[in-house]
C-alpha positions in Angstrom: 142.9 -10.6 -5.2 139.6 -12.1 -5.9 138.7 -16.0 -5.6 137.0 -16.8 -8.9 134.8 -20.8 -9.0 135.3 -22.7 -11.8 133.7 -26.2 -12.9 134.9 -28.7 -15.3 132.2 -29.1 -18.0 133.3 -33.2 -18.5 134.3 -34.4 -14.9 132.2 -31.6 -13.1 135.6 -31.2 -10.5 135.1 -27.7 -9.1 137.1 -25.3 -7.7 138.4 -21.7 -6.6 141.0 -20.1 -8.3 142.9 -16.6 -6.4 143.3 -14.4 -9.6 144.4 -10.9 -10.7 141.8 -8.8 -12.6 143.8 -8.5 -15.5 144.7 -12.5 -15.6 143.2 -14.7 -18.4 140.3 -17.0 -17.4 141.3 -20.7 -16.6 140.7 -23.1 -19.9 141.8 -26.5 -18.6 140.4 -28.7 -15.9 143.4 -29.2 -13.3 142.2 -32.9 -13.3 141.1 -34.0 -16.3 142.3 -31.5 -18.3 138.9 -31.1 -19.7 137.0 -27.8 -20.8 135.8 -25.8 -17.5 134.0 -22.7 -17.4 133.1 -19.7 -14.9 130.6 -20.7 -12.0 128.7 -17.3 -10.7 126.7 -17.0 -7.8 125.1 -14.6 -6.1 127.4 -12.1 -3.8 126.0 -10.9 0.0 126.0 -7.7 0.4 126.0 -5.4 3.5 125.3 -1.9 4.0 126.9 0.0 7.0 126.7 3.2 8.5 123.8 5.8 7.9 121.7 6.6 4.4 120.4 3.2 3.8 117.3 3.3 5.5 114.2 5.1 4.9 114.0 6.3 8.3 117.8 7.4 8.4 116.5 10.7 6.4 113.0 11.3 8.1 112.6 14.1 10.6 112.7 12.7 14.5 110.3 14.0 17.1 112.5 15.1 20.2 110.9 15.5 23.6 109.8 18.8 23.1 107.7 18.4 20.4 105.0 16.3 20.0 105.0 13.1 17.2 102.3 14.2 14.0 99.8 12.0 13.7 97.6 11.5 10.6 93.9 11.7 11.7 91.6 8.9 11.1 89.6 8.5 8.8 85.6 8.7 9.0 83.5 5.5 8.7 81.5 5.5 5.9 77.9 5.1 6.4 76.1 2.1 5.5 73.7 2.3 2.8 70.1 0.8 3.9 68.9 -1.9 1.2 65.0 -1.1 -0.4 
């Protein structure tokens, strides 16, 4: 069940609430019994295993075969001032 936050709009008392998706939203401050309303934040999220990272789908050098490099590039020559 998920653990919504709430805060009281005239005695700014917060707290969580465990509630069912399909229950109503809280109306009444527990204390004061005062308007409250929905408090959202901002959720943490982790990704685990392979395909999130850019070098999960690039092509790995083994042993055997030398890493491709990308050849440098050629200085440009200076231009002489009249």
């Amino acid at each position: 069940m998920p653990t919504y936050q709430y805060a009281c709009n005239a005695c700014n008392h917060e707290f969580e609430a465990l509630q069912s998706f399909s229950d109503a939203s809280l109306t009444e401050c527990p204390q004061c019994k005062g308007e409250i309303r929905k408090v959202y934040s901002a959720v943490g999220v982790v990704f685990k295993g392979t395909g999130f990272y850019r070098t999960d789908s690039a092509t790995k050098a083994t042993a055997s075969e030398p890493a491709k490099t990308t050849p440098a590039a050629a200085p440009t020559p200076a231009v002489a001032a009249d």
